[in-house]
C-alpha positions as CSV (number, residue, x, y, z in Angstrom):
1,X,105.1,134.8,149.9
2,X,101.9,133.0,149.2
3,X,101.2,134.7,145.8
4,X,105.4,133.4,144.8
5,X,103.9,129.8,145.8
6,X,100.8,130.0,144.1
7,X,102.9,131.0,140.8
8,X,105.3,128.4,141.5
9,X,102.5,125.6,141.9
10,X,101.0,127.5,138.5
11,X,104.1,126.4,136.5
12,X,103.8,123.0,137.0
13,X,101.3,122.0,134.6
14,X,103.3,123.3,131.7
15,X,106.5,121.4,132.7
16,X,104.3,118.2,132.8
17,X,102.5,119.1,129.6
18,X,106.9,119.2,128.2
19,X,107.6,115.9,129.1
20,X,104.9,114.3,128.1
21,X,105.5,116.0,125.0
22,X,109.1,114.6,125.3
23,X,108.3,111.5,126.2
24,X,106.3,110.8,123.0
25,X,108.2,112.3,120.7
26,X,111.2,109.7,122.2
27,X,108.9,106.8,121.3
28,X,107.8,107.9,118.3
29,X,111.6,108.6,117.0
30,X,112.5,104.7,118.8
31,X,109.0,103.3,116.9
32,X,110.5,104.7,113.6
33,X,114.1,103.8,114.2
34,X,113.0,100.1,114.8
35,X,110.1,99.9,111.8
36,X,113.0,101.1,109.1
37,X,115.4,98.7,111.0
38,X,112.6,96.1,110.6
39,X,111.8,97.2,107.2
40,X,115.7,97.0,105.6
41,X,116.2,93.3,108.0
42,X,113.1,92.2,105.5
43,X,114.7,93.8,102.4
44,X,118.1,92.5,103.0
45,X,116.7,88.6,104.0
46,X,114.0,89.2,100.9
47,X,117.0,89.6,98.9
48,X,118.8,86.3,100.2
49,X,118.2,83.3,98.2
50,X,120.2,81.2,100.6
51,X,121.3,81.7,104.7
52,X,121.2,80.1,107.9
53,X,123.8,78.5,109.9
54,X,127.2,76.5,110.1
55,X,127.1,74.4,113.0
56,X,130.3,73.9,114.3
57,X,131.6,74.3,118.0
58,X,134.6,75.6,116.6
59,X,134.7,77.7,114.2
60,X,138.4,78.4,114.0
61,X,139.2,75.0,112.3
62,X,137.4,75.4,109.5
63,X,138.0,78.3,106.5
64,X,135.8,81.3,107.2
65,X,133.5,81.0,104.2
66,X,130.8,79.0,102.8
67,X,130.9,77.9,98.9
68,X,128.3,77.7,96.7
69,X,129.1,75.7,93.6
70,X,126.4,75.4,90.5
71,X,126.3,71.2,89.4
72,X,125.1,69.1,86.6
73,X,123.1,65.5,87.1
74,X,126.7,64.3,85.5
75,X,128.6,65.1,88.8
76,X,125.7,65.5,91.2
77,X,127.7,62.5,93.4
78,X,131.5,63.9,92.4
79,X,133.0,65.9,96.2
80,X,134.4,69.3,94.7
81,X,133.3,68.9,90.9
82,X,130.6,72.3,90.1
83,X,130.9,75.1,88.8
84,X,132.1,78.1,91.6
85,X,129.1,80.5,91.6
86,X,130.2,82.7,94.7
87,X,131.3,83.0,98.4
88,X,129.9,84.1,101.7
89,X,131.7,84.9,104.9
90,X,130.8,83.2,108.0
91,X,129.7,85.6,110.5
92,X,130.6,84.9,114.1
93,X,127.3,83.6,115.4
94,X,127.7,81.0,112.5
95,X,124.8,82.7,109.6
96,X,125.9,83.3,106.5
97,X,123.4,83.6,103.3
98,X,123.7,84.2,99.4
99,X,122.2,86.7,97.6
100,X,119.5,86.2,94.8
101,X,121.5,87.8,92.0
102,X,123.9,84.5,92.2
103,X,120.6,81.9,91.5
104,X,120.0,80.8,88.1
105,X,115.4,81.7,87.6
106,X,115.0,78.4,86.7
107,X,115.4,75.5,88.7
108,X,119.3,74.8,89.4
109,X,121.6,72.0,91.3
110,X,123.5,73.6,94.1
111,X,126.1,72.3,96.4
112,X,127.5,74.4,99.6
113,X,130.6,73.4,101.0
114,X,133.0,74.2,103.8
115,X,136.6,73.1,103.7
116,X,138.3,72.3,107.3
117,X,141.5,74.1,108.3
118,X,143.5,70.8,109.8
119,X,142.2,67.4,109.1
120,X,140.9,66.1,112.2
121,X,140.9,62.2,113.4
122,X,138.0,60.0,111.9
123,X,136.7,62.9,110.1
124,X,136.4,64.6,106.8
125,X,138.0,67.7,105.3
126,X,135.0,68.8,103.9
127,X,131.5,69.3,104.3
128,X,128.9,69.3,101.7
129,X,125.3,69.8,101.0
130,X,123.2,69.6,97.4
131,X,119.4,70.9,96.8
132,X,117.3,72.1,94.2
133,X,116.8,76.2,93.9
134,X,115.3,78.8,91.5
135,X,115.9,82.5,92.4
136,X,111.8,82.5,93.0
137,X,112.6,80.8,96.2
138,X,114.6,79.9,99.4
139,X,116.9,78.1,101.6
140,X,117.5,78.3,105.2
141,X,119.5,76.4,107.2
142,X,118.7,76.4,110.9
143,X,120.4,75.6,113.9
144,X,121.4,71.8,115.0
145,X,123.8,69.5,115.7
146,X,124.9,68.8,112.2
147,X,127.1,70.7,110.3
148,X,124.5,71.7,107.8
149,X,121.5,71.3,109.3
150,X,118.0,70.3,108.2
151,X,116.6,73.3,106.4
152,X,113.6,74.8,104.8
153,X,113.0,75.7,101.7
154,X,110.0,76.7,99.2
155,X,111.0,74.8,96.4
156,X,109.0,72.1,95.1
157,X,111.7,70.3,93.2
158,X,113.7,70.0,96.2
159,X,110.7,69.1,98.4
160,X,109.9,66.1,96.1
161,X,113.8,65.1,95.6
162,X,114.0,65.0,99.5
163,X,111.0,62.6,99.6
164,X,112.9,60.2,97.3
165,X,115.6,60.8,99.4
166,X,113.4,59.6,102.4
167,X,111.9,57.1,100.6
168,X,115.5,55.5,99.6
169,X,116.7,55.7,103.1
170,X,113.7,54.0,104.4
171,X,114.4,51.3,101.4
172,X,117.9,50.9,102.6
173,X,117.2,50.3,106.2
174,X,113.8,47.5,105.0
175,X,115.3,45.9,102.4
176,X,118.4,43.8,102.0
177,X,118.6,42.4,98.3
178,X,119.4,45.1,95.4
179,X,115.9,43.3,93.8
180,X,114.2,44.1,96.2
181,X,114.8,47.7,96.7
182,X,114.4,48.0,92.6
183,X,110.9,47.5,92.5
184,X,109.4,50.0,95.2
185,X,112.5,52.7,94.0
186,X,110.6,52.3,90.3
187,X,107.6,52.9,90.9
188,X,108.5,55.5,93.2
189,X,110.2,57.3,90.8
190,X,107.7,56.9,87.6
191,X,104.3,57.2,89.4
192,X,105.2,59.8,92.6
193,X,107.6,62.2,91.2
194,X,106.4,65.3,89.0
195,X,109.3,67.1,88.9
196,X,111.4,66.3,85.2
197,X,114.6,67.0,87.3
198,X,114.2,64.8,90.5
199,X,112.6,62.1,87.8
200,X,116.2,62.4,86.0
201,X,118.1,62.1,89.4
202,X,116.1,58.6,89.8
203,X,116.6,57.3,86.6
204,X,120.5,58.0,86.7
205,X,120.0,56.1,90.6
206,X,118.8,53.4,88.2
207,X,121.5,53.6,86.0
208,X,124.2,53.2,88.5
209,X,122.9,50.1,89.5
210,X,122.8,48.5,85.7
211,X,119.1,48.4,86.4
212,X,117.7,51.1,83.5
213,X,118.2,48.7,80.4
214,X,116.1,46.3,82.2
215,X,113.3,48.8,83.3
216,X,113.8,51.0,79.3
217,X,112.8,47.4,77.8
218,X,110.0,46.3,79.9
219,X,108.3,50.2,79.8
220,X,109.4,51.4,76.4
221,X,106.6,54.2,76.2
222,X,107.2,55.5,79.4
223,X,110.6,56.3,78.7
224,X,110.1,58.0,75.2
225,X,107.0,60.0,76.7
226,X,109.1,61.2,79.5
227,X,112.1,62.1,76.8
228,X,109.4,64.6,74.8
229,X,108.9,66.1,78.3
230,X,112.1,66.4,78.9
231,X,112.7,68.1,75.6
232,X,109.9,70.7,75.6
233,X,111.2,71.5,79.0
234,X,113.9,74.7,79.6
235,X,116.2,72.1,81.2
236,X,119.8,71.6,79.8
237,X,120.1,69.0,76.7
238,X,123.0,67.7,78.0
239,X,121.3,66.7,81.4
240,X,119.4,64.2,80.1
241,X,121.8,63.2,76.9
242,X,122.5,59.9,78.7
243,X,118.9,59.1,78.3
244,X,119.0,59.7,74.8
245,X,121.8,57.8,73.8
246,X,120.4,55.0,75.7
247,X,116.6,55.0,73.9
248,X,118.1,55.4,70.7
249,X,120.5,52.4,71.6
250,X,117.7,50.6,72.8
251,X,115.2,51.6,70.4
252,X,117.4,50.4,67.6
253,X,118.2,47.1,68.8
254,X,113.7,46.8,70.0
255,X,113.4,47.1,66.3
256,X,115.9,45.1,64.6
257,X,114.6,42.2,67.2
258,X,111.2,43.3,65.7
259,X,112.8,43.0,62.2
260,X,114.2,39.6,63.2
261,X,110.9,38.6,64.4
262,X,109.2,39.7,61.0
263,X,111.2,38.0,59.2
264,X,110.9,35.0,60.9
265,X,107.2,35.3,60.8
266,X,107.1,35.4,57.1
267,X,109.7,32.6,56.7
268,X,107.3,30.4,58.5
269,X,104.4,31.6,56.8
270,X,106.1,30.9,53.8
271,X,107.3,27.7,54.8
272,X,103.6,26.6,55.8
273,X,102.1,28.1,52.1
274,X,105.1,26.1,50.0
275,X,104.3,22.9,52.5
276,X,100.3,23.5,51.7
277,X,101.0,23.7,47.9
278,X,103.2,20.7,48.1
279,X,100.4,18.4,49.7
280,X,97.6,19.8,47.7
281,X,99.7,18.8,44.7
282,X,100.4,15.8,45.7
283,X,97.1,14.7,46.8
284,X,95.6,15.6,43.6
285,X,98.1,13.8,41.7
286,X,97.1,11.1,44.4
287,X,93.5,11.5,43.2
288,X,94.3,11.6,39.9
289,X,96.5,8.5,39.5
290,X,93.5,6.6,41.7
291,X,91.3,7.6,38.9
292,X,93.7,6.9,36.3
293,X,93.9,3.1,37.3
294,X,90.4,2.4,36.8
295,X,91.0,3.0,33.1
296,X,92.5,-0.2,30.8
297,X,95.5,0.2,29.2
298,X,94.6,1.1,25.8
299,X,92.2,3.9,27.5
300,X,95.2,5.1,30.0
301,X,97.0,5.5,26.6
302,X,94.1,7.0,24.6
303,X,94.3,9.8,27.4
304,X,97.6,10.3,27.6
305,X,97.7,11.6,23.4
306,X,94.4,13.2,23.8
307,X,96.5,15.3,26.7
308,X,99.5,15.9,24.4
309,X,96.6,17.3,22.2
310,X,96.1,15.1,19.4
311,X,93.1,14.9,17.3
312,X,91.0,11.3,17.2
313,X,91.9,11.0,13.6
314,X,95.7,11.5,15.1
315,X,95.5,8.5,17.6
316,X,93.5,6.2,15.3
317,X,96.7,6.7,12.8
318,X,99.5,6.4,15.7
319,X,97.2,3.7,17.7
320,X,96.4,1.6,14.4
321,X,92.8,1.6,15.5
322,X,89.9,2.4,13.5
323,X,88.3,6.4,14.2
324,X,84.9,4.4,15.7
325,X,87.4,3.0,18.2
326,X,88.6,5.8,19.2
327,X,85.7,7.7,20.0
328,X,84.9,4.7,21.9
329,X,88.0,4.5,24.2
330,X,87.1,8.2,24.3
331,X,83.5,8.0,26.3
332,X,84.8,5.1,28.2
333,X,87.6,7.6,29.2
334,X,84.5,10.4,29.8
335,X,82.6,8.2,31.7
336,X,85.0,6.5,34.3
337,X,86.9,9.9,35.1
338,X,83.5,12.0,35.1
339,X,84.5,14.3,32.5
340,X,82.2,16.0,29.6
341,X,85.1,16.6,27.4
342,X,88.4,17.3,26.5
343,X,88.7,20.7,28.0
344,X,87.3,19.4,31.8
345,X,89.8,16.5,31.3
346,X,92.5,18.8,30.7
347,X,91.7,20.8,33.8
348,X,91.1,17.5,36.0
349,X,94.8,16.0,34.8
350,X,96.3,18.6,35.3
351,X,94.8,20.7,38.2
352,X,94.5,23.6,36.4
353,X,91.3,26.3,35.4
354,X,90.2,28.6,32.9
């Protein structure tokens, strides 16, 4: 009886030694089973470009999925205009997400959108959100009070389009006038902003308010630097076509004012040389006819045939003077007018030089 309990109590350490075996081998099947749960929940939300959460109390009222339209800066601020990329379902706890494989790699406009069921009191039919994604990163909406709430993202375009976003919602509740908010919004947009497609979204803000042709005219070079960017850039031409039309608009109407001006210029200049000419002419004529005066008669007529270029032999005959008095009238002529002879009279009379 005692050697049947000593074999007994001899068992037991093989029965521990089992379920301790047991034991381990249970956690180490439940430590795999939750590392490849683990591992595909990081594959499948790696593979998600966009997800997070509707917030709604009720999700019964409003259609079961979650739209994600594709836009253009042309109907960024158009409700339902886009291009329909793809649908999620909504699960019951509210997530949703999108995978990659519907996000453009380069940088893209989005909008997500949720249509109500039944229009409700005081309310819209439809919910909307835009931002700025590349397949390279992510959205996710989290949990709040809003419909779409806030949410996080790793994109840098959409980062710096939500700070102009802040920044015009704090001009809005500061500022009162429409001049006063222009200033601040401009150099927001052309000294903060790096990002070619949030600077576009500014400049069409601009536009709307018939404040571009304004700002194009006073920085000129700005806007034709930040066209080249815009052109060696992958983004769509037809994205920024409005600001082409508009330089070239501009630009051509800058240099027909330019031409204008030109021609002006030269007019005036032209004006002022003709006016010079005039004066000097008639002050030398002036000059001359003070000179003149001092001369007697016979001398003033003496010089007017030696100018028409007759020989002294010539006047004697037409004069009916003698040859002697002639050359005498002539050095009388010499003297009084400071002349040597008949070429430097020639040249003083007449204001011209050889």
């Amino acid at each position: 009886m005692q050697l049947k309990e000593q074999n007994n109590y001899g068992d037991c350490p093989n029965h521990l030694n089992t379920l301790n075996l047991f034991i381990k081998y249970f956690l180490m099947q439940k430590f795999i089973l939750i590392l490849t749960f683990l591992i595909f929940g990081f594959q499948l939300s790696a593979q998600n470009a966009i997800s997070g959460f509707v917030n709604v109390e009720n999700l019964d009222a409003w259609e079961p999925n979650v739209q994600l339209s594709k836009l253009s800066l042309n109907n960024l601020e158009k409700e339902g205009d886009g291009k329909p990329v793809a649908i999620a379902k909504i699960k019951k706890d509210g997530s949703f997400a999108f995978n990659k494989k519907y996000i453009s790699a380069s940088n893209e406009l989005y909008r997500l959108s949720i249509n109500r069921i039944r229009k409700v009191l005081n309310d819209t039919i439809k919910k909307e959100v835009e931002f700025i994604l590349s397949k390279n990163d992510f959205v996710r909406f989290k949990k709040g009070n809003q419909l779409f709430a806030n949410f996080e993202t790793t994109n840098q375009a959409q980062l710096e389009w939500q700070k102009f976003k802040n920044f015009e919602s704090g001009l809005i509740a500061q500022y009162t006038s429409s001049d006063e908010m222009t200033n601040p919004r401009k150099g927001f947009v052309k000294d903060s902003l790096q990002i070619l497609m949030v600077k576009l979204i500014g400049i069409q803000q601009l536009d709307k308010q018939q404040l571009l042709d304004t700002d194009i005219a006073q920085n000129e070079t700005y806007y034709l630097n930040l066209l080249s960017e815009l052109q060696a850039s992958d983004l769509d031409p037809s994205s920024y076509a409005f600001l082409e039309r508009k330089l070239a608009y501009l630009t051509n109407i800058g240099l027909e004012r330019e031409l204008q001006q030109s021609k002006l210029i030269i007019f005036g200049l032209l004006f002022i040389v003709v006016t010079l000419s005039v004066f000097t002419i008639r002050m030398r004529r002036k000059r001359q006819e003070s000179l003149v005066s001092v001369l007697s008669k016979q001398e003033r007529t003496v010089r007017r045939l030696i100018l028409q270029g007759k020989s002294n032999k010539e006047i004697a005959n037409e004069l009916f003077i003698s040859l002697s008095t002639v050359k005498t009238h002539i050095t009388n002529i010499y003297s009084k007018l400071n002349v040597a002879n008949r070429q430097e009279l020639l040249q003083k009379s007449t204001g011209t030089s050889t």
